[in-house]
C-alpha positions as CSV (number, residue, x, y, z in Angstrom):
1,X,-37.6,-48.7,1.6
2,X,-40.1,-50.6,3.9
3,X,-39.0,-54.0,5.1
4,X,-41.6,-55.9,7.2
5,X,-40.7,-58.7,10.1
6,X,-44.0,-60.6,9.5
7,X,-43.7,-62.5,13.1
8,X,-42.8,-59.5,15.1
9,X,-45.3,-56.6,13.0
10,X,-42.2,-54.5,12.9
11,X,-41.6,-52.2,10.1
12,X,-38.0,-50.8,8.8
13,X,-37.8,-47.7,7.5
14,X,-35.0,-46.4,6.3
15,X,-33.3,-48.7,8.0
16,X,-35.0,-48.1,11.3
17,X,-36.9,-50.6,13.2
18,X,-40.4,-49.4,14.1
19,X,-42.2,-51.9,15.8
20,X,-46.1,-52.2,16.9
21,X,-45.2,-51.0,20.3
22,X,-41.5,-50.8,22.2
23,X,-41.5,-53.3,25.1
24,X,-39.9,-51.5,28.3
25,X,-38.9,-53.7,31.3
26,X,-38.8,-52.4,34.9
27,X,-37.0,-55.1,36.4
28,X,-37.7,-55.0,40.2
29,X,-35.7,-58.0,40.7
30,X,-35.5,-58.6,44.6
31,X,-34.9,-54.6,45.5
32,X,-38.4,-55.1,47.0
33,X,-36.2,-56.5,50.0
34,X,-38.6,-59.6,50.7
35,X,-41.5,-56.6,51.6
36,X,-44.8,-57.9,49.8
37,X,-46.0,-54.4,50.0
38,X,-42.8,-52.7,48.6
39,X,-43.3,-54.9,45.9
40,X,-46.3,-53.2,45.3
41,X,-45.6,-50.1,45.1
42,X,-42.7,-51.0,42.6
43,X,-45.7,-51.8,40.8
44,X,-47.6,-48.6,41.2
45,X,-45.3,-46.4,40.6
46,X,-43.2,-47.8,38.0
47,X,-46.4,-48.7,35.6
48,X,-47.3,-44.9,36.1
49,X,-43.5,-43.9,34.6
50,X,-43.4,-46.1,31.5
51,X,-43.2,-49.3,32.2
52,X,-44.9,-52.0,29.4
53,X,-43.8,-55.4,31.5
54,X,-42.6,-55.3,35.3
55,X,-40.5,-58.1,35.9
56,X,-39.7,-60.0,39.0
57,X,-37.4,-63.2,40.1
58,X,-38.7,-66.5,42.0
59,X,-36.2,-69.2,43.1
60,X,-36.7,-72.2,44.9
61,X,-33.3,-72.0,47.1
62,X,-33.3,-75.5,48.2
63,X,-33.4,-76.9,44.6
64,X,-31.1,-74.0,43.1
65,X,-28.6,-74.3,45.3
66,X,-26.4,-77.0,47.0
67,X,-26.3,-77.7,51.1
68,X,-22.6,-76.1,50.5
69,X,-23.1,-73.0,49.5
70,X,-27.0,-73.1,50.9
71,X,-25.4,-72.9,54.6
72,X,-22.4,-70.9,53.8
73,X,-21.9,-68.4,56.1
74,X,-22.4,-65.0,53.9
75,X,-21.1,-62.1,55.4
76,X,-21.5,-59.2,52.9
77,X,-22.7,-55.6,53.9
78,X,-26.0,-56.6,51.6
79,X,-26.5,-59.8,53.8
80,X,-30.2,-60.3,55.2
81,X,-29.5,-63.4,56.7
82,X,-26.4,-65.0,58.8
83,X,-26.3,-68.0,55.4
84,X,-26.2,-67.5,52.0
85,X,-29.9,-69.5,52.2
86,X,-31.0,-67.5,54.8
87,X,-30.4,-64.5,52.9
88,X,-31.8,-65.6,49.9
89,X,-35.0,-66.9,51.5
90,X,-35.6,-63.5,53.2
91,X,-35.7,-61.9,49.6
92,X,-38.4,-64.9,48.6
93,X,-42.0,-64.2,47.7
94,X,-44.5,-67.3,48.0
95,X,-47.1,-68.7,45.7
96,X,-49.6,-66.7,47.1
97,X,-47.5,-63.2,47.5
98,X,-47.0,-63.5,43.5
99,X,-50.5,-63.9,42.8
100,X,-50.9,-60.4,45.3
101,X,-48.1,-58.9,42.4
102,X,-50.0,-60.4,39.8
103,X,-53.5,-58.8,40.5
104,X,-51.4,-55.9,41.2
105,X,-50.2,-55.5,37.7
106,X,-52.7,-56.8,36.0
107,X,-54.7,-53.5,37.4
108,X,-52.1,-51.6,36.3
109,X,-53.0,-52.8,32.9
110,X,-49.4,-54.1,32.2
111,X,-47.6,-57.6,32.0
112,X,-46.0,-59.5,34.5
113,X,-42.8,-61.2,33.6
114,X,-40.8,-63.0,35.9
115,X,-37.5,-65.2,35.9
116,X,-37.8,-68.5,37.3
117,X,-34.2,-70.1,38.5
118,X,-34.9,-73.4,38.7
119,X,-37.5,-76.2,37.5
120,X,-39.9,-75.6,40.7
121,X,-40.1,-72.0,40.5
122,X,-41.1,-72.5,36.6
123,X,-43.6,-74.9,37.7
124,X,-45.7,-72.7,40.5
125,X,-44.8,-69.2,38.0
126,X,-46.6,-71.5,35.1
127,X,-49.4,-71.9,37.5
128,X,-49.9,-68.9,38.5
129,X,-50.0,-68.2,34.5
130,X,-47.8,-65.3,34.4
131,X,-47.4,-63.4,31.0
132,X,-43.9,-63.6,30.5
133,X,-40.8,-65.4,31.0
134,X,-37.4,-64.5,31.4
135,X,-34.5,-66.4,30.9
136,X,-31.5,-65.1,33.1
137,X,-28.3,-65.0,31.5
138,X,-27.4,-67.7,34.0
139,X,-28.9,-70.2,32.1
140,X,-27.8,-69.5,28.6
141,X,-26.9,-72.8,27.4
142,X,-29.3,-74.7,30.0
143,X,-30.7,-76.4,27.4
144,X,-32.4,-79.1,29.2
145,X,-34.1,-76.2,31.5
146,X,-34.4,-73.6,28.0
147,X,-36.9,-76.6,26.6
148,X,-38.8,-76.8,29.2
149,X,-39.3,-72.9,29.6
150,X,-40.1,-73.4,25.8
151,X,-42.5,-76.2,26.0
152,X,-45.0,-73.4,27.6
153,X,-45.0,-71.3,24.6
154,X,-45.4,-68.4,26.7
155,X,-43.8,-65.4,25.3
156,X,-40.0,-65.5,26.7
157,X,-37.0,-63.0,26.9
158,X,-33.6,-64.3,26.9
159,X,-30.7,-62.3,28.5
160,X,-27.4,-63.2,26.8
161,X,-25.4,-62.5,28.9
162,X,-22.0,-64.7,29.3
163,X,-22.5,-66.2,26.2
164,X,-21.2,-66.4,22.7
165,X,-23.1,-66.2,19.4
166,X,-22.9,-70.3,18.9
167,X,-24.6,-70.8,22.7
168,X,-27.2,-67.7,21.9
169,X,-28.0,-70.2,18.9
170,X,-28.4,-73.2,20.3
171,X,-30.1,-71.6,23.0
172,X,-33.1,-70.4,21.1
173,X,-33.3,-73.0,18.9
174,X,-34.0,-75.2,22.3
175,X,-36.6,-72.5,23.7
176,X,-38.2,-72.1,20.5
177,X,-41.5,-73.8,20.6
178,X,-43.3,-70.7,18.1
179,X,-43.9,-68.6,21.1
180,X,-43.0,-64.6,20.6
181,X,-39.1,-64.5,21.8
182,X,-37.3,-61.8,22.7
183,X,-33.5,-61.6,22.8
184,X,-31.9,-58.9,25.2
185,X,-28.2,-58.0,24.8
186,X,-26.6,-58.5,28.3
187,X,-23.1,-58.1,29.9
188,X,-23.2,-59.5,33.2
189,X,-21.3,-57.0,35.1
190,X,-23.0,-55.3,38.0
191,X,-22.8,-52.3,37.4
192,X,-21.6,-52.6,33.9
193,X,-19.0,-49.8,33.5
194,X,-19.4,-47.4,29.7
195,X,-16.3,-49.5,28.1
196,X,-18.1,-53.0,28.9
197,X,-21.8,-52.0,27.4
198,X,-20.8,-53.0,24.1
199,X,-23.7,-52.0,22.2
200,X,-22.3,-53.0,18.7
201,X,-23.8,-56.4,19.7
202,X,-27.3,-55.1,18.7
203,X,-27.0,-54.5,15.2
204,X,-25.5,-58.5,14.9
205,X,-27.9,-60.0,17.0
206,X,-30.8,-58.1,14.3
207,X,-29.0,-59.4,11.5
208,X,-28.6,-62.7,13.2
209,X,-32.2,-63.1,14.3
210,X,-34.5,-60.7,12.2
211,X,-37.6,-62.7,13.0
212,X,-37.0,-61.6,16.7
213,X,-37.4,-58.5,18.9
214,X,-34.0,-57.3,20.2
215,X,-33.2,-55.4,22.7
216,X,-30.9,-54.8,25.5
217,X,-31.2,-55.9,29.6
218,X,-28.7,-52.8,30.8
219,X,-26.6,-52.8,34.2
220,X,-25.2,-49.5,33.1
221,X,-25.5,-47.1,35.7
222,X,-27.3,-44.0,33.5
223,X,-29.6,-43.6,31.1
224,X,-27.8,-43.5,27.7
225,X,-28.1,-46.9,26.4
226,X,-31.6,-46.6,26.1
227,X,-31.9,-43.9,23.2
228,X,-28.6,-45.5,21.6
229,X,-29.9,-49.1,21.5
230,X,-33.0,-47.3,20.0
231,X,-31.1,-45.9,17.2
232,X,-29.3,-49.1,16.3
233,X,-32.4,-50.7,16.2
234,X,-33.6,-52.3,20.0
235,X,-36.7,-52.3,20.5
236,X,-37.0,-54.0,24.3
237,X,-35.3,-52.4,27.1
238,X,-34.9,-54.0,31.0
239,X,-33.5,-51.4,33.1
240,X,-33.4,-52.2,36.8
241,X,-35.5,-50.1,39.6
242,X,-35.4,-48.8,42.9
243,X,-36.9,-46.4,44.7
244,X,-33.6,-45.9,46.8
245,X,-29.9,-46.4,45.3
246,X,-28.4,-46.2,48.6
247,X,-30.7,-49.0,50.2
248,X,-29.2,-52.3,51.5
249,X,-29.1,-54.7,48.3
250,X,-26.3,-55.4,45.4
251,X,-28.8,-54.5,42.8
252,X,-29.7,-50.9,44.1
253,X,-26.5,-49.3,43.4
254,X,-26.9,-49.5,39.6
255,X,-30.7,-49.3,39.4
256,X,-32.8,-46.2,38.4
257,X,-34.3,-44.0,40.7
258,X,-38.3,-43.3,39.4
259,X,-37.1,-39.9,38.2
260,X,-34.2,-41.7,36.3
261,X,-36.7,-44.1,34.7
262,X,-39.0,-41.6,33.5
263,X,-36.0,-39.8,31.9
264,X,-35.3,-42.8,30.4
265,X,-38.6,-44.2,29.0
266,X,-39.1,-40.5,27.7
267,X,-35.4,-40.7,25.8
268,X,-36.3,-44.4,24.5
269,X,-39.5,-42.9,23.0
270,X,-37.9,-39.1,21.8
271,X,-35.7,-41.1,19.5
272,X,-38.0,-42.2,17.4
273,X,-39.6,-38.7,16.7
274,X,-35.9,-37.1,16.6
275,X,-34.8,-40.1,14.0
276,X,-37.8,-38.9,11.8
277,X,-37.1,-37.7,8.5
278,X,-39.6,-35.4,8.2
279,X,-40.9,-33.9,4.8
280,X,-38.9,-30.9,3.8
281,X,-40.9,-29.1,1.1
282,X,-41.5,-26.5,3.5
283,X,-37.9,-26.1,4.7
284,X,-36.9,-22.3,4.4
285,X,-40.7,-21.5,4.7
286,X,-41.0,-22.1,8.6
287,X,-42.5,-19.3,10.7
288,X,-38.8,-17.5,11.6
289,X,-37.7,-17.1,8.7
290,X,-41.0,-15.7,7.5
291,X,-41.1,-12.9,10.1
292,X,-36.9,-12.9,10.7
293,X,-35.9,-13.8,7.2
294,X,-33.4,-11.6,5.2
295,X,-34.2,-10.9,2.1
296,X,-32.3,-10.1,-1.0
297,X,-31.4,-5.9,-1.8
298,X,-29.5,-4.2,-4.2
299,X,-25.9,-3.7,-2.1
300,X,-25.3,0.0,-4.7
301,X,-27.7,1.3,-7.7
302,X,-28.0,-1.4,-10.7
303,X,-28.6,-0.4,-14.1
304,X,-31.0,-2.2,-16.3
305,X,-28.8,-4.8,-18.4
306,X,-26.1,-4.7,-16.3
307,X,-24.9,-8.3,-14.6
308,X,-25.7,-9.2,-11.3
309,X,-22.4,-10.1,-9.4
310,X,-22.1,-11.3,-5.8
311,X,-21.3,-8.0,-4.7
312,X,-24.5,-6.7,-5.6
313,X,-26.0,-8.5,-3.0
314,X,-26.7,-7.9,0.7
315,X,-29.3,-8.5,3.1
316,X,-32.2,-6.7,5.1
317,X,-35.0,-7.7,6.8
318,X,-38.7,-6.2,5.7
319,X,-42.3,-6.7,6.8
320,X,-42.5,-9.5,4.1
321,X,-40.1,-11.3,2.2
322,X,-39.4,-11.4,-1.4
323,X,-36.4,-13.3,-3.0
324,X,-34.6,-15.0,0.6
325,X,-30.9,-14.1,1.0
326,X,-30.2,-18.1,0.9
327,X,-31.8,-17.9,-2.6
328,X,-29.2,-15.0,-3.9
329,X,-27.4,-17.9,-5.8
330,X,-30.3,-17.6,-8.6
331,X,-29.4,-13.4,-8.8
332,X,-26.0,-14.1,-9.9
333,X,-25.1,-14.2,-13.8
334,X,-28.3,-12.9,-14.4
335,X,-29.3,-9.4,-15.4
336,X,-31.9,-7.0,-14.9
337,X,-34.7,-5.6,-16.9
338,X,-35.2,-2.7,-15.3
339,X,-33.0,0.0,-13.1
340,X,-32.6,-1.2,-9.1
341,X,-31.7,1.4,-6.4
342,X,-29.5,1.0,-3.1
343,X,-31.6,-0.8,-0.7
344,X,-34.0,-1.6,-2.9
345,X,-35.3,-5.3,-2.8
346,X,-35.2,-7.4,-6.1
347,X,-37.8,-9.3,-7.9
348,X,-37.7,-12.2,-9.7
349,X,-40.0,-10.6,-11.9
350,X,-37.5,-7.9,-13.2
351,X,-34.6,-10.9,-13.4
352,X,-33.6,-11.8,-16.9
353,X,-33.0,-15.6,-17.4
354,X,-30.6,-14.9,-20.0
355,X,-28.3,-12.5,-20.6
């Protein structure tokens, strides 16, 4: 049975999802450290592994956040600044530093998405006309902001994240402005910890919304959820990057290494093939069993007339087959037409049908 999602140009077969293309997110986030030139290379190297979309954040700190917590004093082992602000401004690109990522991936022949915080980054990431938008789970339930995300039409990926299935509704009804969506099954824990992943939301947000990709933004420290979101039907995956887990930042910790992303872009994509049902008229006929195969020989001497039983019947291996052992079930019952020695191979040709 062959369903199709007209909006999306996704296909179901046998109850799989097969879209056009699967989207895959390398989410650099701010593990480029506030380095202009690390960001870079997040792009080179992660478009190389797999990567459809690489995704950064933009934040205007002095609109997202208030004088209290702006000048709080933030002493963490990840701090790059004395304040909270002066931490978050270190990890800050400019105007012009995006456009540098955008030509940057834009050579790279894939798409930039990025998650604006606030109403100013949205503004200078609009003008910059990036490809994408994210919506971070942070602002699930924004819906004043979510409308104005949605009044660009640009395509948009929501991480759900903190929220319930009545806020994801609302939520996308307020961003919906016909633009391509895509809806990311999130739990905002970092790193999210096997018990927490909870990937039976996938399935319900595909019944919920079939007119939408679905997918899954993943904090899980491996690779694993990739190939099982695959099989219950995601087709968009964010997995977080970095080049170093150990490297000063909250986000590193839980991020995949390049080798780690390459695994998993290559899992993502094997599932497909491995979920497959393949055609299986030749099954039995494949090249082992052909040269390895046993085939069917008289276990004692037979005499012509006389019933085959089961303990007639063992196996040998010859330069070519004749009647495969697995096919011994159609010897049984039946009788022969002519005299069969020890070790001598039957033919269906001296098989009676009846007896």
């Amino acid at each position: 049975m062959i369903n199709k999602i007209q909006k999306k140009g996704i296909s179901e077969i046998n109850g799989f999802r097969i879209p056009n293309s699967l989207e895959i997110i390398a989410e650099v986030g701010q593990n480029h450290q506030g380095n202009i030139d690390n960001a870079i290379k997040y792009v080179e190297e992660f478009s190389k592994l797999g990567a459809t979309t690489i995704k950064f954040q933009a934040r205007n700190n002095k609109e997202l956040f208030d004088s209290s917590r702006y000048n709080l004093i933030y002493d963490s082992p990840n701090a790059f600044g004395l304040t909270y602000g002066e931490h978050r401004e270190k990890l800050e690109f400019d105007e012009n530093e995006f456009i540098k990522i955008k030509k940057a991936i834009n050579f790279s022949k894939n798409k930039f998405c990025c998650t604006p915080f606030d109403q100013k980054s949205l503004e200078m990431l609009l003008k910059i006309d990036v490809d994408m938008l994210k919506v971070a789970s942070f602002d699930m339930g924004n819906l004043p902001f979510l409308k104005q995300i949605g009044k660009s039409k640009k395509p948009t990926i929501i991480s759900t994240g903190g929220a319930n299935l009545e806020v994801i509704i609302n939520s996308i009804k307020a961003i919906d402005y016909g633009q391509d969506i895509y809806i990311l099954h999130c739990t905002s824990e970092y790193p999210c910890t096997a018990d927490k992943v909870n990937l039976s939301m996938i399935p319900i947000l595909i019944n919920k919304f079939p007119k939408h990709q679905i997918g899954i933004s993943d904090h899980f420290n491996g690779t694993l959820t990739g190939p099982l979101a695959r099989i219950l039907g995601a087709t968009v995956f964010e997995k977080h990057v970095t080049f170093d887990r150990s490297l000063k930042g909250s986000d590193h910790k839980f991020s995949l290494e390049p080798d780690g992303f390459r695994k998993f872009v290559r899992d993502i994509k094997r599932t497909e093939i491995l979920y497959h049902r393949n055609d299986r008229s030749n099954i039995g006929k494949e090249d082992v069993f052909e040269r390895l195969g046993k085939s069917c020989v008289a276990s004692k001497d037979i005499k012509k007339g006389e019933i085959i039983k089961i303990e007639h019947i063992t196996g040998k291996i010859f330069d070519k087959q004749k009647i495969p052992i697995r096919e011994c079930m159609n010897l049984i019952g039946k009788s022969l037409s002519k005299d069969i020695k020890k070790g001598q191979e039957f033919d269906y040709n001296i098989i009676n049908e009846s007896h």
